[in-house]
Structure formats: structure tokens, C-alpha cells
C-alpha positions in Angstrom: 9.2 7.5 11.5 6.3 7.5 13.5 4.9 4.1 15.1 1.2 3.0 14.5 -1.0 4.5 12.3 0.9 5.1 9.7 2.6 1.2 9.9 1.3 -1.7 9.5 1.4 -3.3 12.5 0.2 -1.0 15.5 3.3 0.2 17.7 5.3 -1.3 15.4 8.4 0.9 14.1 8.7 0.8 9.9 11.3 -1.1 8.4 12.6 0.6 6.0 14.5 -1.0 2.8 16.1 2.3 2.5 16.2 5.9 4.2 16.6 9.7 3.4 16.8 12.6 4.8 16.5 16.3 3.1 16.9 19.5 5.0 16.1 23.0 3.2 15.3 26.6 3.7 11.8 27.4 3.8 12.1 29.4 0.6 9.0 28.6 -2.3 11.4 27.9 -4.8 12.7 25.0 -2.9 9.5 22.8 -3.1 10.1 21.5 -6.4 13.4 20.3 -5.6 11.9 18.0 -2.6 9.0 17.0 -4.7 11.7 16.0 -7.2 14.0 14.4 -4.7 11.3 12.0 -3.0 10.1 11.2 -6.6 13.8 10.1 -7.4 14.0 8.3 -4.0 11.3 6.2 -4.8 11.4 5.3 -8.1 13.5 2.5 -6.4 10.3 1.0 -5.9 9.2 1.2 -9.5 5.6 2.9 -8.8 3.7 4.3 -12.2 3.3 7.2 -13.1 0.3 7.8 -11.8 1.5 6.8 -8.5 4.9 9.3 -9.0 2.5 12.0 -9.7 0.2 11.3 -6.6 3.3 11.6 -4.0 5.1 14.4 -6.0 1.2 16.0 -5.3 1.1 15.3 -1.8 4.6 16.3 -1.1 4.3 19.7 -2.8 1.3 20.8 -0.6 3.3 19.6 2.5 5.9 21.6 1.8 4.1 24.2 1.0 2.2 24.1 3.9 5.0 24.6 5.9 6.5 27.1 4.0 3.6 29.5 4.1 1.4 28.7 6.8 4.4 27.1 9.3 6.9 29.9 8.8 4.5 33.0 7.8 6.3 35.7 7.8 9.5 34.2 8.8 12.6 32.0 8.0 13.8 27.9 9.3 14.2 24.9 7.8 11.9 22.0 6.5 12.7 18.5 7.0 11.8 15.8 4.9 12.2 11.6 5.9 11.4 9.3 3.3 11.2 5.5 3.9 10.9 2.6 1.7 9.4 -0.4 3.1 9.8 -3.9 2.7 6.6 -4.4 2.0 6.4 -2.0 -0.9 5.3 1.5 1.0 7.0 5.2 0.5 6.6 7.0 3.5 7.2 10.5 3.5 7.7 12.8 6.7 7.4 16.3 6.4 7.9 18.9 9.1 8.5 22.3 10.0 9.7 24.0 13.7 7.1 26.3 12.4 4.4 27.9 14.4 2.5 25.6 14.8 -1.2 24.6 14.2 -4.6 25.4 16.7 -7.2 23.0 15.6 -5.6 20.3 13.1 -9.1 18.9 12.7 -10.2 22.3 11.8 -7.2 23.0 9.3 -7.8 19.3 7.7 -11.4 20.8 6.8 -11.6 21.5 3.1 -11.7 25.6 1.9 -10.5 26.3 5.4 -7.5 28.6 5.5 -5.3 30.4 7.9 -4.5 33.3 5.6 -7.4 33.9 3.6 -5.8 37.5 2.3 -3.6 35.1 0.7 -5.9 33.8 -1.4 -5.3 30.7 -0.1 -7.8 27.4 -1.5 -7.2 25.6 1.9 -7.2 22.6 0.4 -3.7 21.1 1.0 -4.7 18.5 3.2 -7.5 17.5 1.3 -5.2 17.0 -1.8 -2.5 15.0 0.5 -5.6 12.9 1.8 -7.1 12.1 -1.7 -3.5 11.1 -3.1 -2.0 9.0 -0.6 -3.2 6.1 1.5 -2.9 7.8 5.4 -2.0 10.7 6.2 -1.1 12.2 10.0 -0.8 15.2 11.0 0.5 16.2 14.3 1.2 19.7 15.2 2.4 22.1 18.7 1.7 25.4 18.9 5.3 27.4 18.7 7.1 23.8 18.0 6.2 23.0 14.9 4.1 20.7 12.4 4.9 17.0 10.8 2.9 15.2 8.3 3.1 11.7 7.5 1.8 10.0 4.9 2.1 6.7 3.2 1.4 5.4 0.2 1.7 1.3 -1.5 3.0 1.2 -4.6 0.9 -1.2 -6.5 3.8 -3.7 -8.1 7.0 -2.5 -5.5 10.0 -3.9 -6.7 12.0 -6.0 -4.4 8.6 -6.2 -2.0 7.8 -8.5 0.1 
């Protein structure tokens, strides 16, 4: 997991109550399963289900992000890290070895979109922003993207 911003301590690493990893083929029909995988993972923490429905959100336009805009026209894997803190947070890494993004500040803008002959809204980020607590995004050109977000769950079982 990524140190500061996402943590509540800057530079300091998470500390997780528990772990998972989830590697998949970029294909559409496998963003369900992750958004139904990290919603199963966390239900550890006993979040509403408002809150269930606010990751299972965010975690769907991550993964779809990198399944259309990461891989395009082309095939890899998507990686997802989910962490449950002590202190009662899910966070939730998603990342593609993807192309890539230009201008992150420019693809976090709402209606904008990389593929606009796809009809695309361009408003994934806007939707993982709104549902979640912080979100990062980090991205290389011809390396790939991750996005991070976090989100408490109001009465986290076993928190801190």
C-alpha cells in the first residue's frame, strides 16, 4: 500500500488487520467479480449497506478504468490490493500495466474522456471521489496506472 496520503499518519506504512490480493484478465465481464470480491473482503469490517454500495461503486469504475481506458485495444492483467485497517479503513488498490495516463489532473476533471467515440461519460473519477474518503491516482505513461482509495467504515468491527 502506498505511504502518506492515503494513511493516517504521513509516511507512515498502513497496518493492515488483514490483506488480499486479486489478479484478473482485463476482460469487462470480470469487474463484477472484483467488485464482489472486495465487498466480501470487507464485510469483515461490518460497514452498511450504504457504505458496501459506495466501495462496490468506486471499485467498479476503477476497474473499468483500467479495462477500457488502461488496456484500449489490448489485453494484461488488473491487480487489485485490499487492506483492512486497525483503525476501521478498507483500502483498495487498483492498477493496471496499462498505457498509461498524460495529464491525471486533466483525466480527474469531470465529462472529460479519452475515448469520446466510446460514448464514454468521463466521470469515473468523479464517482470514485464522491464515494470514498481519498482517492490517489498515480499514473506512467507505457507503465501503467494505480488508484487508491480509502474509505472508514462508520462502526468497524474489531477497530481500534
Amino acid at each position: 500500500m502506498l505511504g502518506s496520503p492515503l494513511n493516517n499518519t504521513p509516511g507512515a506504512p498502513v497496518r493492515p488487520r488483514n490483506h488480499m490480493r486479486l489478479l484478473f484478465d482485463s476482460r469487462s465481464e470480470n469487474e463484477s467479480f472484483a467488485r464482489v470480491a472486495v465487498s466480501a473482503f470487507m464485510s469483515q469490517l461490518s460497514p452498511t449497506i450504504d457504505e458496501l454500495n459506495d466501495v462496490k461503486t468506486a471499485v467498479s469504475e476503477a476497474v473499468t478504468n483500467a479495462i477500457v481506458h488502461g488496456y484500449r485495444d489490448s489485453f494484461g492483467e488488473v491487480e487489485i490490493e485490499s487492506s483492512l485497517t486497525q483503525d476501521g479503513y478498507v483500502v483498495i488498490e487498483v492498477s493496471d500495466a496499462g498505457c498509461g495516463i498524460a495529464d491525471v489532473e486533466q483525466a480527474m476533471t469531470p465529462f472529460f474522456t479519452s475515448q469520446p467515440d466510446m460514448e464514454r461519460a468521463g466521470m469515473g473519477f468523479a464517482v470514485m471521489k464522491t464515494f470514498m474518503d481519498d482517492l490517489l491516482v498515480e499514473s506512467r505513461l507505457g507503465e501503467g496506472t494505480r488508484v487508491t482509495m480509502r474509505k472508514r467504515i462508520s462502526h468497524a468491527a474489531g477497530a481500534e
